[in-house]
C-alpha positions in Angstrom: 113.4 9.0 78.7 112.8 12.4 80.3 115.9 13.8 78.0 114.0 12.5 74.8 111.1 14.3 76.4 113.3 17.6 77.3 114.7 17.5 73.5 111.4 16.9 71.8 109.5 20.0 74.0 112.9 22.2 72.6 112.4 21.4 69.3 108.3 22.1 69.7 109.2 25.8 70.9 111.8 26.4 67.9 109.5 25.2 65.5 106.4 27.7 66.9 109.3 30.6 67.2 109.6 29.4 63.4 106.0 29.7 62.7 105.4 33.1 64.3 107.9 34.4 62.2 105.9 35.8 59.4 103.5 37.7 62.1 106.2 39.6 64.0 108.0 40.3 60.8 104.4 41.9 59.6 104.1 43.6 62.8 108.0 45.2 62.7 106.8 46.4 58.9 103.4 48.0 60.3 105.4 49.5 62.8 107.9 51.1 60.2 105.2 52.6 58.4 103.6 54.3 61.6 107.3 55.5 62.4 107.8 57.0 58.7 104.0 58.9 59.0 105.4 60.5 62.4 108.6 61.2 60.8 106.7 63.5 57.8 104.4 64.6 60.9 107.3 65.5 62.6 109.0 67.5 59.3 105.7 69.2 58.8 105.3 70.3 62.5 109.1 71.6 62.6 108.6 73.8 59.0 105.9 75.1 60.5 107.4 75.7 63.3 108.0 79.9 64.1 109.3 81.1 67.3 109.3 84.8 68.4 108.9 87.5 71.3 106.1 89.8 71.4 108.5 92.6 72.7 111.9 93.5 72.3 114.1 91.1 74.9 117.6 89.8 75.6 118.4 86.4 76.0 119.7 85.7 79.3 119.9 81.6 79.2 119.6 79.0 76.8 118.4 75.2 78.3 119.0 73.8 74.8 121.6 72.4 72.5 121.7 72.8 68.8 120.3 69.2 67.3 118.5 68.5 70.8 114.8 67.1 70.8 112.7 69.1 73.0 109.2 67.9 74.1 106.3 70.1 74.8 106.3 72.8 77.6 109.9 72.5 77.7 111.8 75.8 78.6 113.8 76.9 75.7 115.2 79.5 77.2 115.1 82.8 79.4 114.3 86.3 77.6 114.6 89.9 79.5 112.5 92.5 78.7 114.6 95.3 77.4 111.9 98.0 77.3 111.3 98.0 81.2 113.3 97.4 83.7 112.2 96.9 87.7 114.0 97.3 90.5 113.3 96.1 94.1 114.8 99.1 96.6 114.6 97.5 100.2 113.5 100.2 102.8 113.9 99.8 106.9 110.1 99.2 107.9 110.3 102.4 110.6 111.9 104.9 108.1 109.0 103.7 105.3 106.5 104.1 108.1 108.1 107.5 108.6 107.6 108.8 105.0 104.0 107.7 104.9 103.2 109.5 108.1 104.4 112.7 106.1 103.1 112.5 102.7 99.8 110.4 103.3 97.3 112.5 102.2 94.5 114.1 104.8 91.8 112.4 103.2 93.6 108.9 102.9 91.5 105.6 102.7 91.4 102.5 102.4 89.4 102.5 99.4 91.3 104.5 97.4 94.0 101.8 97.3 91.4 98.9 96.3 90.0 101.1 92.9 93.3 103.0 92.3 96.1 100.5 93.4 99.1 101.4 95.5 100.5 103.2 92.4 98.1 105.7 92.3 98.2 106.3 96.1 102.3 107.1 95.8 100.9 109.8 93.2 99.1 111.2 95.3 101.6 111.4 98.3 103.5 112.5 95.4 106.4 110.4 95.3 108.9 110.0 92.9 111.3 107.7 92.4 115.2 107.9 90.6 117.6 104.7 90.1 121.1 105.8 90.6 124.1 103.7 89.6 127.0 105.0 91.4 131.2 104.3 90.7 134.4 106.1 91.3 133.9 107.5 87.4 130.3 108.0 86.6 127.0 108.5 88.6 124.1 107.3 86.2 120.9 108.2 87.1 117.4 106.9 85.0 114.1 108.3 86.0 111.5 105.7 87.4 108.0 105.5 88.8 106.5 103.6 92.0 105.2 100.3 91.1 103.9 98.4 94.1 105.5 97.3 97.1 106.2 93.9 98.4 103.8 91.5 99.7 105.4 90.7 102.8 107.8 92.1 105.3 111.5 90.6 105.2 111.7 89.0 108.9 115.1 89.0 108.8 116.5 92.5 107.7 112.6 94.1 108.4 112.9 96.0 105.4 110.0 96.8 103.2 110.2 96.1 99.6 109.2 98.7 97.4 109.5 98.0 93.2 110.5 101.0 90.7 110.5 100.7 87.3 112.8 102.3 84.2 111.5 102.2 80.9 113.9 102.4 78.0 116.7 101.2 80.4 119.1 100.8 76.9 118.1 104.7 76.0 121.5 106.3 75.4 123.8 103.8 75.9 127.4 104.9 76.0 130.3 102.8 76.3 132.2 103.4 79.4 130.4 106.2 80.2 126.3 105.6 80.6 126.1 101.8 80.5 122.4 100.0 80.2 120.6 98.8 82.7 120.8 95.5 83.4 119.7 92.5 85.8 122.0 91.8 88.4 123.5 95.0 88.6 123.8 96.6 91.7 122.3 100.4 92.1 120.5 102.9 94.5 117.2 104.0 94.6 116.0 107.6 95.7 112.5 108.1 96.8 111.3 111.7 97.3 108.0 113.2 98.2 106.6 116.5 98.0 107.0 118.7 100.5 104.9 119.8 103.2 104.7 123.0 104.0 102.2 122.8 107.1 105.2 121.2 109.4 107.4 122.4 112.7 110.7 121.3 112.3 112.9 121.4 115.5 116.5 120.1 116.3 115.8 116.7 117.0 118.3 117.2 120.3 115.6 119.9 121.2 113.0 117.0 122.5 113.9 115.2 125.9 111.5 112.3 125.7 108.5 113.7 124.5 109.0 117.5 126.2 110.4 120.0 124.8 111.7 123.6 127.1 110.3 126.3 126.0 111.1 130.6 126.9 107.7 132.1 127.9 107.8 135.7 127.1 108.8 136.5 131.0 112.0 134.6 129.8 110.6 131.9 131.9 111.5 128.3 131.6 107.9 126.3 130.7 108.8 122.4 130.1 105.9 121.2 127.8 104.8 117.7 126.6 104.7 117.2 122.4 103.6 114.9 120.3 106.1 113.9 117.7 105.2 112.8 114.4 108.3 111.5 112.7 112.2 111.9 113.1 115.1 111.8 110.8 118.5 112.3 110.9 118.8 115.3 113.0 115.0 116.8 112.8 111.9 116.3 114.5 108.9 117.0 112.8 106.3 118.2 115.9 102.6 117.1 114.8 101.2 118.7 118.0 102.5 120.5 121.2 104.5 124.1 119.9 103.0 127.1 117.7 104.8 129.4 115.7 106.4 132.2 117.3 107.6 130.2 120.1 111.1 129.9 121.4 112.6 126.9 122.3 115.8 125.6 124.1 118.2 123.9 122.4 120.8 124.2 124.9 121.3 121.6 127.4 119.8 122.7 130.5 120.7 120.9 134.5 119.2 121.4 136.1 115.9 121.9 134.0 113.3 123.1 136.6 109.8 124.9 135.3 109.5 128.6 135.6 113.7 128.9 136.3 114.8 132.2 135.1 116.4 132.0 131.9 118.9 134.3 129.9 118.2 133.5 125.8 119.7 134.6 123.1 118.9 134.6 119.3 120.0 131.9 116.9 122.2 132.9 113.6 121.2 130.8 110.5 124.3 129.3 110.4 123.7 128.2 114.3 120.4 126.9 113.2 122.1 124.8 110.9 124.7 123.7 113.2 121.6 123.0 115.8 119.8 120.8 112.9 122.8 119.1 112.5 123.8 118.3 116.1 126.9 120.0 115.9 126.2 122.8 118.6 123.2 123.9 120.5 121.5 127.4 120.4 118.3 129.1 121.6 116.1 129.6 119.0 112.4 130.4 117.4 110.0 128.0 116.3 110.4 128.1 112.8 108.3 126.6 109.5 
C-alpha cells in the first residue's frame, strides 16, 4: 500500500512540473527580451564609448585583453606623463640640514612656507636643481626645479627626500647619444645654492673641537673657542668666533699651550689649497 501511495504522490509532482510549464517557459521568454534590451544598451553605450588623455602620455601597462569585458572603475591601464618628469633625489638628513643653515634666508619664517609653499622658499635660498644621467659614453644633463620634499624622514637610510622635476624630458632625443627621460631609470641629482659671500671659510683640520689657535700680532699663540656653523668635505664655515685679518694655525701644534711663542709663516695659494684639501698644513690668514 505505501508503494501505491509513493507512486501516486510521483506521478502528482510530474503532472504539476507539467502544468507549470507554460509559466517558466513565459518567464525564460520575458527574460530574453530584458537580455536583448541590455544587449542594444550595451551596443549603444560601447559606440558611444571615447577614451582619451588630457595630456600627452606613454603607456606603461595594460590590465586588459583585447575582447575582455571590463566593469566600471576598472583600471584599463597605466599612462606616464611625457611632459614632466619628477625625480626623488634622497639626501643624508645632516648634509640637507647643512645646506639650509647656509642658504636660509635672514628673515626666514614660518609663514612664508604656509602662503608660498616649500617651492617658493628653495627660490629664495636660491636653489637650483640639475638631473644628470651619467655612463662610460655620455653625461646627460636636463635642467629641473625644486618641487617639495618628502613628508617623512626615511628611518632606515635617514635620508631626506627632496622631489625635482624636468619638463619636456623627450626634448631632443637622440639615439644613443641623449636618450629621454624615463621612469625607472637611474640618474643624479645636483642641488646648488647661491653663494654667500658674508662667510669665513677655514681648513676644516684648522678647528680642534670647537677652538681654533690663533697668532696674536706678538706672534703669540691665543687658543680661542668658535662657533661653527656647517662643515663639508674639508671646510668649516665659522658663524662666530674669528674676524678677518686674523691668522690662524693650521699646523699641528704639541704641545698647544696659550701665549707659547710662535714662528709663522705665510701661506702660498697653492698651500691654501692643499690646507683646504687636507693634504698638508700651513699657517695662514683668515680669509673670505
Amino acid at each position: 500500500m505505501s508503494a501505491v501511495l509513493q507512486q501516486q504522490a510521483t506521478v502528482l509532482n510530474l503532472e504539476n512540473s507539467i502544468r507549470l510549464f507554460p509559466t517558466r517557459i513565459d518567464a525564460q521568454r520575458r527574460q530574453i527580451d530584458v537580455n536583448k534590451t541590455k544587449l542594444e544598451t550595451a551596443r549603444l553605450n560601447l559606440a558611444r564609448t571615447h577614451i582619451s588623455l588630457p595630456f600627452d602620455a606613454r603607456i606603461s601597462a595594460v590590465n586588459i585583453e583585447r575582447t575582455q569585458f571590463v566593469g566600471i572603475g576598472t583600471e584599463l591601464a597605466e599612462a606616464d606623463d611625457i611632459d614632466t618628469a619628477e625625480v626623488e633625489a634622497e639626501i643624508p638628513q645632516d648634509r640637507f640640514h647643512t645646506f639650509m643653515k647656509l642658504t636660509l634666508p635672514k628673515d626666514f619664517t614660518v609663514e612664508k612656507i604656509r602662503s608660498g609653499g616649500i617651492s617658493e622658499l628653495f627660490k629664495s635660498m636660491g636653489w637650483s636643481a640639475t638631473v644628470r644621467l651619467r655612463s662610460n659614453a655620455r653625461d646627460v644633463k636636463w635642467p629641473a626645479e625644486l618641487l617639495r620634499t618628502s613628508e617623512t624622514v626615511d628611518p632606515k637610510t635617514r635620508t631626506v627626500g627632496v622631489i625635482v622635476s624636468v619638463d619636456k624630458p623627450y626634448e631632443g632625443i637622440k639615439p644613443i647619444v641623449r636618450p629621454p627621460l624615463v621612469k625607472g631609470m637611474f640618474v643624479e641629482v645636483e642641488i646648488a645654492g647661491r653663494p654667500t659671500m658674508d662667510r669665513i671659510v677655514i681648513p676644516r683640520s684648522a678647528v680642534h673641537e670647537g677652538r681654533v689657535y690663533i697668532a696674536d700680532k706678538g706672534n703669540r699663540l691665543r687658543i680661542r673657542k668658535i662657533d661653527v656653523l656647517a662643515e663639508q668635505g674639508g671646510k668649516a664655515v665659522i658663524e662666530s668666533g674669528l674676524s678677518l685679518g686674523e691668522r690662524i694655525v693650521i699646523s699641528d701644534l704639541s704641545p698647544a699651550i696659550d701665549g707659547m711663542l710662535l714662528k709663522p709663516f705665510a701661506d702660498t695659494p697653492e698651500e691654501d689649497a692643499a690646507a683646504i684639501s687636507g693634504k698638508r698644513k700651513v699657517a695662514g690668514e683668515v680669509q673670505q
